[in-house]
mmCIF file of the N, C-alpha and C atoms, coordinates in Angstrom:
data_MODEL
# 
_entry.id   MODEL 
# 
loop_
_atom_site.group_PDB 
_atom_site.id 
_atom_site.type_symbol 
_atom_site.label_atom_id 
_atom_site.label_alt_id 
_atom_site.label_comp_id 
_atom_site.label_asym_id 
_atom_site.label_entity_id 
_atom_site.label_seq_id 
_atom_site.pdbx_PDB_ins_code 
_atom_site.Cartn_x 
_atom_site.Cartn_y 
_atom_site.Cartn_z 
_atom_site.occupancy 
_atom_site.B_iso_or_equiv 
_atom_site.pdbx_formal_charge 
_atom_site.auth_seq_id 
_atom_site.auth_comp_id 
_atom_site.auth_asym_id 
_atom_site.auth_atom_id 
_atom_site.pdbx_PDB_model_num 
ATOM 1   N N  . UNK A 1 1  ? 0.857   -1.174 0.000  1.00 0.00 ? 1  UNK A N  1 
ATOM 2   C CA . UNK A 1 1  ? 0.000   0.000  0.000  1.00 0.00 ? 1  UNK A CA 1 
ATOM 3   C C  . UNK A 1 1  ? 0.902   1.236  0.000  1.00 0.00 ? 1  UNK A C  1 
ATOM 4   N N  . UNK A 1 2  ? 0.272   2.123  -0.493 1.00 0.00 ? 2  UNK A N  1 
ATOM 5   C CA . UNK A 1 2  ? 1.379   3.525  -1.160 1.00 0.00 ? 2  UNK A CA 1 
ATOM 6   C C  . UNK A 1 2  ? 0.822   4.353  0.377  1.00 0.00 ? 2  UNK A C  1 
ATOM 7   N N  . UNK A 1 3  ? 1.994   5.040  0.626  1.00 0.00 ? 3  UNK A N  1 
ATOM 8   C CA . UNK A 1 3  ? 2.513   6.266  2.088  1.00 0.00 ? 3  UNK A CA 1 
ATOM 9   C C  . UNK A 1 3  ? 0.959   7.070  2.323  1.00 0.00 ? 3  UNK A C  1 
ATOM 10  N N  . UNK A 1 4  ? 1.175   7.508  0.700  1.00 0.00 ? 4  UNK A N  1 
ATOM 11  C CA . UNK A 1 4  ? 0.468   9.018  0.003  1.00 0.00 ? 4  UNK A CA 1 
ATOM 12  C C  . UNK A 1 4  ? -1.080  8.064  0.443  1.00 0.00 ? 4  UNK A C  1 
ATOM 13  N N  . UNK A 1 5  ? -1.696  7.031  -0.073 1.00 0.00 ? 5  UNK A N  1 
ATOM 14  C CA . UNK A 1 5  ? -3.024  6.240  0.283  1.00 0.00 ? 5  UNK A CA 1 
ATOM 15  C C  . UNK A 1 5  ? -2.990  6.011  1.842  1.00 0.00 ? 5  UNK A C  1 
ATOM 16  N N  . UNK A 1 6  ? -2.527  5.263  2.454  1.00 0.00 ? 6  UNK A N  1 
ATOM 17  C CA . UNK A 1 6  ? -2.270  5.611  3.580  1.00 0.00 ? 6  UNK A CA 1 
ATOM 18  C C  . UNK A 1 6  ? -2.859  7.088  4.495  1.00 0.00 ? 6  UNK A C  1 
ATOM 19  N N  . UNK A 1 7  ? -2.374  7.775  4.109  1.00 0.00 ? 7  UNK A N  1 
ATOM 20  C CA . UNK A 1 7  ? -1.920  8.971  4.815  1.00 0.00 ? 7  UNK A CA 1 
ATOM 21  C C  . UNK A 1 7  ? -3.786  9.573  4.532  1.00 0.00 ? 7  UNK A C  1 
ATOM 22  N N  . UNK A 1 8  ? -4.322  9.356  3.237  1.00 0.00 ? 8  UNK A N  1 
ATOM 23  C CA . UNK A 1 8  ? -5.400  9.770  3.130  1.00 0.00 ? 8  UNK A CA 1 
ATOM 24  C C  . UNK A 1 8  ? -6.677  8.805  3.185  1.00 0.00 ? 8  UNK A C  1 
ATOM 25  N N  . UNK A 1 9  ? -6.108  8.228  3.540  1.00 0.00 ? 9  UNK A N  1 
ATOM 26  C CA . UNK A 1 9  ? -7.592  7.024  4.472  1.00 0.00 ? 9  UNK A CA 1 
ATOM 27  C C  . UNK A 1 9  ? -7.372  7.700  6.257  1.00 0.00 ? 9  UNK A C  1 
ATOM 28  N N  . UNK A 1 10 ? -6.056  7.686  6.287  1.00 0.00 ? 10 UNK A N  1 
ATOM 29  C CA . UNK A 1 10 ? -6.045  8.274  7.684  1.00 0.00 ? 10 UNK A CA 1 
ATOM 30  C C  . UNK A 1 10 ? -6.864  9.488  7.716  1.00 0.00 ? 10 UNK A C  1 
ATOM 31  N N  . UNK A 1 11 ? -6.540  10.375 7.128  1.00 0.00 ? 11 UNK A N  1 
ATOM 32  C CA . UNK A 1 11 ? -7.264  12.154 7.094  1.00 0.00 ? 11 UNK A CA 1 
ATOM 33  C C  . UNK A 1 11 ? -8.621  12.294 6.770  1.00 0.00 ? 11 UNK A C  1 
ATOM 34  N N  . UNK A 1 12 ? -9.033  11.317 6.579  1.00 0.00 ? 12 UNK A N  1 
ATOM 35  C CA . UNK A 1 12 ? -10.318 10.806 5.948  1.00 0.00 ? 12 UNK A CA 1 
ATOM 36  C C  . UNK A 1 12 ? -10.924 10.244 7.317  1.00 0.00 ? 12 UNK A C  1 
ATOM 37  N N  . UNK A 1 13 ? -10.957 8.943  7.615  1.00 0.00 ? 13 UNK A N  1 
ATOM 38  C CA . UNK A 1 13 ? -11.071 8.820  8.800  1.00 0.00 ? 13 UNK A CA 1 
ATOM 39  C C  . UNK A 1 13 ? -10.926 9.827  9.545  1.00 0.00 ? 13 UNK A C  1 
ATOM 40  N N  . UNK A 1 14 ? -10.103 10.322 9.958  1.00 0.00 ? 14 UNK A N  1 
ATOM 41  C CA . UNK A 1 14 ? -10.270 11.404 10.866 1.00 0.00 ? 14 UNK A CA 1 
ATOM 42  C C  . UNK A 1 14 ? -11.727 12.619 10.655 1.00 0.00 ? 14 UNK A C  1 
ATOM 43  N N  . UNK A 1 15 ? -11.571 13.083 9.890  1.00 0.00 ? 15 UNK A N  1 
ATOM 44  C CA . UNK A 1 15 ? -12.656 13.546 9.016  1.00 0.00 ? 15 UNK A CA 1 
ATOM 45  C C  . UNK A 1 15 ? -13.940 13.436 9.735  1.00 0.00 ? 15 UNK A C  1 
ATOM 46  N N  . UNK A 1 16 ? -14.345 12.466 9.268  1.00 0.00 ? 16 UNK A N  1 
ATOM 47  C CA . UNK A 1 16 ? -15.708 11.574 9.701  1.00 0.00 ? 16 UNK A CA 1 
ATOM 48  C C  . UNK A 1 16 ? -15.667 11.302 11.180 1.00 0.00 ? 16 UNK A C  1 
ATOM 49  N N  . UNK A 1 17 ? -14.261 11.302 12.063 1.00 0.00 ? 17 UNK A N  1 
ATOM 50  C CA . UNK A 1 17 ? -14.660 11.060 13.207 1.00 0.00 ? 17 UNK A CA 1 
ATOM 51  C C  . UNK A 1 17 ? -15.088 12.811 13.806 1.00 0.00 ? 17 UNK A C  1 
ATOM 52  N N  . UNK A 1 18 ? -13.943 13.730 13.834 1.00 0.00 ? 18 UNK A N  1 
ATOM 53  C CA . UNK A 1 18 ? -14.880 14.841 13.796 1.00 0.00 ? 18 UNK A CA 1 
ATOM 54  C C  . UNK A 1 18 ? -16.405 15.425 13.368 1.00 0.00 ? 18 UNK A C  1 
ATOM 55  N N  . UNK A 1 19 ? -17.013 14.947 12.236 1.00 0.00 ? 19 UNK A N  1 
ATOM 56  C CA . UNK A 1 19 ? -17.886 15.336 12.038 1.00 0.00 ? 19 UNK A CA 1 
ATOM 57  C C  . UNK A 1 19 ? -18.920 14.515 12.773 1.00 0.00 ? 19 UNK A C  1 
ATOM 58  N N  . UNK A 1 20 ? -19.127 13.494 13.257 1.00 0.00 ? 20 UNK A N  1 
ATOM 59  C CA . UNK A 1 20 ? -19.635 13.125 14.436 1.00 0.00 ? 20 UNK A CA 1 
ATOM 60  C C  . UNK A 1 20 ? -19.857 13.428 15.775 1.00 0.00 ? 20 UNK A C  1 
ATOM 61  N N  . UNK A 1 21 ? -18.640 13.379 16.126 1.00 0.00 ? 21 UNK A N  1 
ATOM 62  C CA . UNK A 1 21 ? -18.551 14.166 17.468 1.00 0.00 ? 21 UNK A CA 1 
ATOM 63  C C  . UNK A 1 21 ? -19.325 15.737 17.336 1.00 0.00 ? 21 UNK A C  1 
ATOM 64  N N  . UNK A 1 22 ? -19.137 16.379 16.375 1.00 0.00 ? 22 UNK A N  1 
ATOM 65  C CA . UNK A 1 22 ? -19.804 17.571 16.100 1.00 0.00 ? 22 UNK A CA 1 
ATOM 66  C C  . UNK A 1 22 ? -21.475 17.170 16.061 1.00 0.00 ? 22 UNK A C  1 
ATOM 67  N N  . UNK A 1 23 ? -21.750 16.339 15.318 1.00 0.00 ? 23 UNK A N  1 
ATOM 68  C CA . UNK A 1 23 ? -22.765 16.297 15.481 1.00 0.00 ? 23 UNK A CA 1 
ATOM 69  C C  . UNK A 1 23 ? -23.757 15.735 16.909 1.00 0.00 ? 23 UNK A C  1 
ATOM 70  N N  . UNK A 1 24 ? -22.716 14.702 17.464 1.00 0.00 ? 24 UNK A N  1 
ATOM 71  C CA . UNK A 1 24 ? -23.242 14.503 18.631 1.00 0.00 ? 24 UNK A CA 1 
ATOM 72  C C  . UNK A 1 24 ? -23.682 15.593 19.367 1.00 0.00 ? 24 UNK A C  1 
ATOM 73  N N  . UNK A 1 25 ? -22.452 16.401 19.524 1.00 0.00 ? 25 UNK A N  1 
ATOM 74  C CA . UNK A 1 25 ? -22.539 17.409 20.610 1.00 0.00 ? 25 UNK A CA 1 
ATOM 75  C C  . UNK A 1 25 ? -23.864 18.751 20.350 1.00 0.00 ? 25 UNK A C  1 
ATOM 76  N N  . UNK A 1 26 ? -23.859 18.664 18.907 1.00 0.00 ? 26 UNK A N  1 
ATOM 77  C CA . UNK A 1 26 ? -25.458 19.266 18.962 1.00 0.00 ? 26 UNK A CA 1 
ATOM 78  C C  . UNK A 1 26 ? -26.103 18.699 19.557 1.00 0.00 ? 26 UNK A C  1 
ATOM 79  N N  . UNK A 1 27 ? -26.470 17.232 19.348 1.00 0.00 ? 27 UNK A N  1 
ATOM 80  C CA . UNK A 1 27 ? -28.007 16.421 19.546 1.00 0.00 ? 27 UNK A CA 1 
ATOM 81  C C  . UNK A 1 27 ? -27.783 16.921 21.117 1.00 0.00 ? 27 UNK A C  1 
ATOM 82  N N  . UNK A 1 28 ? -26.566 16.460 21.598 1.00 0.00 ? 28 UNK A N  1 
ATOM 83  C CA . UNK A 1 28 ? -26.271 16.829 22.996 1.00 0.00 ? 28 UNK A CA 1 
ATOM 84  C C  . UNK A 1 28 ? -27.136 18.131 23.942 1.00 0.00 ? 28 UNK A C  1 
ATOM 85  N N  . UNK A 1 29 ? -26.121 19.202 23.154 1.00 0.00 ? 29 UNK A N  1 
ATOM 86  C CA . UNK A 1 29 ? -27.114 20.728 23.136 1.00 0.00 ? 29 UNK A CA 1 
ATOM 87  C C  . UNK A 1 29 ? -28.292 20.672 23.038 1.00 0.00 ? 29 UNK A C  1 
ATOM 88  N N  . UNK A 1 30 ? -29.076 19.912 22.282 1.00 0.00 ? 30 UNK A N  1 
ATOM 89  C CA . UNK A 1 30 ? -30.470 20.290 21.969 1.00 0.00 ? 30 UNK A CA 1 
ATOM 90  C C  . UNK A 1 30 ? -31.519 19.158 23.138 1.00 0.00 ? 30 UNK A C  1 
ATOM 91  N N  . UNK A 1 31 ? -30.683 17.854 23.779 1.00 0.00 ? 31 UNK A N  1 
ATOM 92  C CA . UNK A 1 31 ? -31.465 17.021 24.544 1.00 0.00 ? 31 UNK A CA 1 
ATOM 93  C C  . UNK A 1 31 ? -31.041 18.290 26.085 1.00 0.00 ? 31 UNK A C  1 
ATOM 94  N N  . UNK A 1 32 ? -30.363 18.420 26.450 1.00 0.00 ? 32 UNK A N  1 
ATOM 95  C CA . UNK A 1 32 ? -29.936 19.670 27.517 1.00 0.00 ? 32 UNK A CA 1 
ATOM 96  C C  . UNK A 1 32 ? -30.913 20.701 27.807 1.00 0.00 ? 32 UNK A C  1 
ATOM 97  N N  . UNK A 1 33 ? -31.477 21.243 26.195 1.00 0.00 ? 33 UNK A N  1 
ATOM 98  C CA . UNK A 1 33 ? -32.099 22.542 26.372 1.00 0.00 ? 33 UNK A CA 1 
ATOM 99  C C  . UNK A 1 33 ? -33.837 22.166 26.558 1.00 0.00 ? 33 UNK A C  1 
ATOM 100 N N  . UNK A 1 34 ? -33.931 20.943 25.970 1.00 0.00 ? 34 UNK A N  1 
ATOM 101 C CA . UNK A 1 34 ? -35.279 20.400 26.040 1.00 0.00 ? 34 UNK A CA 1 
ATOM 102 C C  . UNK A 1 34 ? -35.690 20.312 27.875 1.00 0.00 ? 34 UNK A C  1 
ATOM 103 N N  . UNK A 1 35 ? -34.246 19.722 28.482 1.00 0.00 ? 35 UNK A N  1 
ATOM 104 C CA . UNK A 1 35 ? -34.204 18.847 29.495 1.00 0.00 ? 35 UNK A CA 1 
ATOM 105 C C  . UNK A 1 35 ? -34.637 20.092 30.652 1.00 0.00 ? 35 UNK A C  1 
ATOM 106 N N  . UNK A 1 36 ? -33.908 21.131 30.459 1.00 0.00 ? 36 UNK A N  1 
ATOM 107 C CA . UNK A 1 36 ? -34.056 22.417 31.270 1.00 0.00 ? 36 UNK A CA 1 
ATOM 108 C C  . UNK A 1 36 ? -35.353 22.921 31.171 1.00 0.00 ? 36 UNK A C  1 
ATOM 109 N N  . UNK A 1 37 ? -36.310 23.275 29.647 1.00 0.00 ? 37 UNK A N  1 
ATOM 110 C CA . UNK A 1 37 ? -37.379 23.627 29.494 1.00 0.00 ? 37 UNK A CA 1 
ATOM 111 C C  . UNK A 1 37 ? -38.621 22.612 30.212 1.00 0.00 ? 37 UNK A C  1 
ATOM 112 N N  . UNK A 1 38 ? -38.224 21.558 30.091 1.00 0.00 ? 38 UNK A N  1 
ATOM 113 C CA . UNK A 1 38 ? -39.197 20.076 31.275 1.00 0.00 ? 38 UNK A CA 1 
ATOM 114 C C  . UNK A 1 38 ? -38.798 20.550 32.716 1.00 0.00 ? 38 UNK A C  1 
ATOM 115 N N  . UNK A 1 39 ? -37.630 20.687 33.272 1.00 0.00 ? 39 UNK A N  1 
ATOM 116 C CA . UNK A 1 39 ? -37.533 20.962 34.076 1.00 0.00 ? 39 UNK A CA 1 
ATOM 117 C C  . UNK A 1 39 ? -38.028 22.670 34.839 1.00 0.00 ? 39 UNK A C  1 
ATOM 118 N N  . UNK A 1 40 ? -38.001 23.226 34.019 1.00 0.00 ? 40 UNK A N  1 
ATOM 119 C CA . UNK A 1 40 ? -38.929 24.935 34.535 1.00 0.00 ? 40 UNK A CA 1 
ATOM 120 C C  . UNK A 1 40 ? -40.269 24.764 34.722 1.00 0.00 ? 40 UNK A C  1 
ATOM 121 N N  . UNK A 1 41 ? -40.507 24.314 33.477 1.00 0.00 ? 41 UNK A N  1 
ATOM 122 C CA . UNK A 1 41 ? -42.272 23.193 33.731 1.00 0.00 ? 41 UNK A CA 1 
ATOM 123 C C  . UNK A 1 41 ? -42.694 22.849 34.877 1.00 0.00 ? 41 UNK A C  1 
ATOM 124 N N  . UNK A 1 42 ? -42.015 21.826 34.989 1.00 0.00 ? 42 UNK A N  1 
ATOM 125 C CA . UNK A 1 42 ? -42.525 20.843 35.982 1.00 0.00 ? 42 UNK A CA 1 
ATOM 126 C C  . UNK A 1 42 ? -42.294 21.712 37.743 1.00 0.00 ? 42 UNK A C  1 
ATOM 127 N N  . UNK A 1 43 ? -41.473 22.729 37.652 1.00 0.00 ? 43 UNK A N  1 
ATOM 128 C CA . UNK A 1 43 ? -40.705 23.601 38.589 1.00 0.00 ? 43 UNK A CA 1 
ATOM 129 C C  . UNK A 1 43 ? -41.806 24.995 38.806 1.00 0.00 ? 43 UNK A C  1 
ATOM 130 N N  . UNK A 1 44 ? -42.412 25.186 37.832 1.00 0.00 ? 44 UNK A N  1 
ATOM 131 C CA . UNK A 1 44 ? -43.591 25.995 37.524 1.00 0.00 ? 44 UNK A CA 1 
ATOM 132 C C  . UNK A 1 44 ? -45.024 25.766 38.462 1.00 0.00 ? 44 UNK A C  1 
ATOM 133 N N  . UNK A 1 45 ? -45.302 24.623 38.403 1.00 0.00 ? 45 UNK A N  1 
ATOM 134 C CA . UNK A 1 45 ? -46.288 24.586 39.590 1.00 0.00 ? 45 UNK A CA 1 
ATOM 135 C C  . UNK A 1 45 ? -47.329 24.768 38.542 1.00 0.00 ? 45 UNK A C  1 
ATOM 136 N N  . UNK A 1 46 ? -47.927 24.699 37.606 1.00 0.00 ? 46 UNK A N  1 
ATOM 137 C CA . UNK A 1 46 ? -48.702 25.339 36.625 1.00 0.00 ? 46 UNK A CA 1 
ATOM 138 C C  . UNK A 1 46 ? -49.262 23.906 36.398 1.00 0.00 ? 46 UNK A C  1 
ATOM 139 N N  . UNK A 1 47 ? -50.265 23.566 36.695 1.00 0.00 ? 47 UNK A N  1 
ATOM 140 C CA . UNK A 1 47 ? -50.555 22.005 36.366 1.00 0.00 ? 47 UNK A CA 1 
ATOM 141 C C  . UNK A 1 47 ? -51.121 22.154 34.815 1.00 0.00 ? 47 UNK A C  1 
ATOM 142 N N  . UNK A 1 48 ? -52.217 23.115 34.900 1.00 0.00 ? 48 UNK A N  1 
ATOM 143 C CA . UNK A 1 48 ? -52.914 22.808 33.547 1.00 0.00 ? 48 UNK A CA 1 
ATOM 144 C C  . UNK A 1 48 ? -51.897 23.111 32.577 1.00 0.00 ? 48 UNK A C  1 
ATOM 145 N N  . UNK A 1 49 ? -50.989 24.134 33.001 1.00 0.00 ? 49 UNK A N  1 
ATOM 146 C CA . UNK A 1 49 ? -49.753 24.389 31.213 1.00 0.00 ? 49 UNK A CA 1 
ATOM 147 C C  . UNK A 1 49 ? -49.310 23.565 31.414 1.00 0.00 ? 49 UNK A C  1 
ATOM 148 N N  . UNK A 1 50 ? -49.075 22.128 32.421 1.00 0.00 ? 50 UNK A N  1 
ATOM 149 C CA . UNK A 1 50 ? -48.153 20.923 31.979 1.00 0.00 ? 50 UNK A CA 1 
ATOM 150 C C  . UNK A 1 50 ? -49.400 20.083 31.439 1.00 0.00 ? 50 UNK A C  1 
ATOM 151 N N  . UNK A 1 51 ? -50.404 20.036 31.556 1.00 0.00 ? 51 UNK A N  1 
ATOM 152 C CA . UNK A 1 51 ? -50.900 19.043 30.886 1.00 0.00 ? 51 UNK A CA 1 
ATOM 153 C C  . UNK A 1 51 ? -51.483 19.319 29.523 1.00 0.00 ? 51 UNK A C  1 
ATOM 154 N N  . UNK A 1 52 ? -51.660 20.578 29.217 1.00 0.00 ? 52 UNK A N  1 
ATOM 155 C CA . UNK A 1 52 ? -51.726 20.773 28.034 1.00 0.00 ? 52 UNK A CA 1 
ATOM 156 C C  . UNK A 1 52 ? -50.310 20.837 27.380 1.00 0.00 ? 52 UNK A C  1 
ATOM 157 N N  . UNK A 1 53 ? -49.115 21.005 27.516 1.00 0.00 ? 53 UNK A N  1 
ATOM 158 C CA . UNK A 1 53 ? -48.333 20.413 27.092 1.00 0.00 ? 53 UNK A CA 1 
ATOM 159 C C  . UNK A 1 53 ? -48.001 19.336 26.497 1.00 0.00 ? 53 UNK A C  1 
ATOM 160 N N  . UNK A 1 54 ? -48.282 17.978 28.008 1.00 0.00 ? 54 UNK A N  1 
ATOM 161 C CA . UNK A 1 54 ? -48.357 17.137 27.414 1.00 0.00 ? 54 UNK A CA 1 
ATOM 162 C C  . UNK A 1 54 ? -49.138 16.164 27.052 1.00 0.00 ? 54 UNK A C  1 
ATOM 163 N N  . UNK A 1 55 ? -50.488 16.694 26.158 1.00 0.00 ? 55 UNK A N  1 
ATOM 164 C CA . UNK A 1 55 ? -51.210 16.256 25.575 1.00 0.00 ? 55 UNK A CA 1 
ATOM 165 C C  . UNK A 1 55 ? -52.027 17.786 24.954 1.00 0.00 ? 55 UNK A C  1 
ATOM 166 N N  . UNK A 1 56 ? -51.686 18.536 24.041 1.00 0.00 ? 56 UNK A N  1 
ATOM 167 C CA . UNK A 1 56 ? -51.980 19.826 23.583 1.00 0.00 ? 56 UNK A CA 1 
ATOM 168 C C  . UNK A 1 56 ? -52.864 19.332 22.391 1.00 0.00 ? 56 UNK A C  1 
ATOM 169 N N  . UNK A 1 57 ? -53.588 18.136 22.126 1.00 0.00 ? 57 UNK A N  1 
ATOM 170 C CA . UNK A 1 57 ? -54.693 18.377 21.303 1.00 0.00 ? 57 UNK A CA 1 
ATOM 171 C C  . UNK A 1 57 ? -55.924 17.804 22.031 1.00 0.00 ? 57 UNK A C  1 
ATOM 172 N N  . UNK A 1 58 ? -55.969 17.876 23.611 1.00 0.00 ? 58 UNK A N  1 
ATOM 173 C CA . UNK A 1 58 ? -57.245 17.715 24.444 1.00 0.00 ? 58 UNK A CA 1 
ATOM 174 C C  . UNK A 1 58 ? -57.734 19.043 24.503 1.00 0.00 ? 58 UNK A C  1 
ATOM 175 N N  . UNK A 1 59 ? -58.898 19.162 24.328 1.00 0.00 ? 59 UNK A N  1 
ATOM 176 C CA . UNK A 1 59 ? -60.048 20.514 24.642 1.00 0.00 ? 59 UNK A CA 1 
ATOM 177 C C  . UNK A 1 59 ? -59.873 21.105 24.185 1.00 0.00 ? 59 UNK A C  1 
ATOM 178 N N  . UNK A 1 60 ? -59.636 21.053 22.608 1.00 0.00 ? 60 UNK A N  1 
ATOM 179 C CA . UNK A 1 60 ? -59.284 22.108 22.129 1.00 0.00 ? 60 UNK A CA 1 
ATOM 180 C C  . UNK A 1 60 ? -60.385 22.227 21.262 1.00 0.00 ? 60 UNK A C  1 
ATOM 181 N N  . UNK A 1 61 ? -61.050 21.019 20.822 1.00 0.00 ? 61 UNK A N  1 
ATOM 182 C CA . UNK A 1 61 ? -62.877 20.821 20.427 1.00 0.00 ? 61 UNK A CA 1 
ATOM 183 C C  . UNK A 1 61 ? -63.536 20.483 21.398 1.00 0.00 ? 61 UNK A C  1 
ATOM 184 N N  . UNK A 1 62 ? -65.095 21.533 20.711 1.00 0.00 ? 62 UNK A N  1 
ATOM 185 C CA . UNK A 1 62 ? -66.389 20.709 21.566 1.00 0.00 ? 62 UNK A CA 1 
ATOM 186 C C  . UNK A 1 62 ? -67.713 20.043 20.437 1.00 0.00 ? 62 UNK A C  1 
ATOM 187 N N  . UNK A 1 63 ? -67.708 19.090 20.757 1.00 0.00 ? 63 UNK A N  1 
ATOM 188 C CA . UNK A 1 63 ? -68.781 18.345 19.944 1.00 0.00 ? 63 UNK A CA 1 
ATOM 189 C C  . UNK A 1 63 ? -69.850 18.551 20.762 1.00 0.00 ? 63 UNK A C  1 
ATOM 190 N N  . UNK A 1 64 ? -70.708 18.842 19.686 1.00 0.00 ? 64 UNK A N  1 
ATOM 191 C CA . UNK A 1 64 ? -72.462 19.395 19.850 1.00 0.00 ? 64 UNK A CA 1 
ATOM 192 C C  . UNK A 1 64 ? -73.655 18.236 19.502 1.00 0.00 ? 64 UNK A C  1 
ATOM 193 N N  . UNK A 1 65 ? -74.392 17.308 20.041 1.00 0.00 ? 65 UNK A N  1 
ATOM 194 C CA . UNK A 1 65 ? -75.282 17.192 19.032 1.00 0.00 ? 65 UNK A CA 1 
ATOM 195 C C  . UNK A 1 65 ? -76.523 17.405 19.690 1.00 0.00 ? 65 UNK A C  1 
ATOM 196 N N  . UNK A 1 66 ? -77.478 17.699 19.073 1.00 0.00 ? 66 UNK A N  1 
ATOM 197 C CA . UNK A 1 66 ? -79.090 18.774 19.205 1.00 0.00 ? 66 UNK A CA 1 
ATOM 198 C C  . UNK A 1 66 ? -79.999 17.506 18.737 1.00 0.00 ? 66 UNK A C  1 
# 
């Protein structure tokens, strides 16, 4: 196997392992910021804004029949 091939499977690899880790560390950021916003919630004392939260398509119709 040639130095020069070598050398660019390595940089390559490398590559792809950075762009992972990058991407982890978003998903990271974004499970964190979710985690804090559940946590103010639930820290809120606000029962009905947590349960319309979590379930935000209850009562939002009323069925009629005459």
């Amino acid at each position: 196997m040639d130095i020069a091939l070598m050398s660019m499977s390595l940089s390559q690899g490398q590559i792809q392992q950075q762009a992972s880790l990058s991407v982890m560390e978003m998903a990271m950021g974004n499970a964190k910021q979710q985690g804090e916003a559940v946590k103010e919630l639930i820290s809120s004392s606000n029962v009905k804004a947590l349960q319309q939260a979590a379930q935000p398509h209850l009562g939002g119709n009323i069925d009629l029949k005459l």
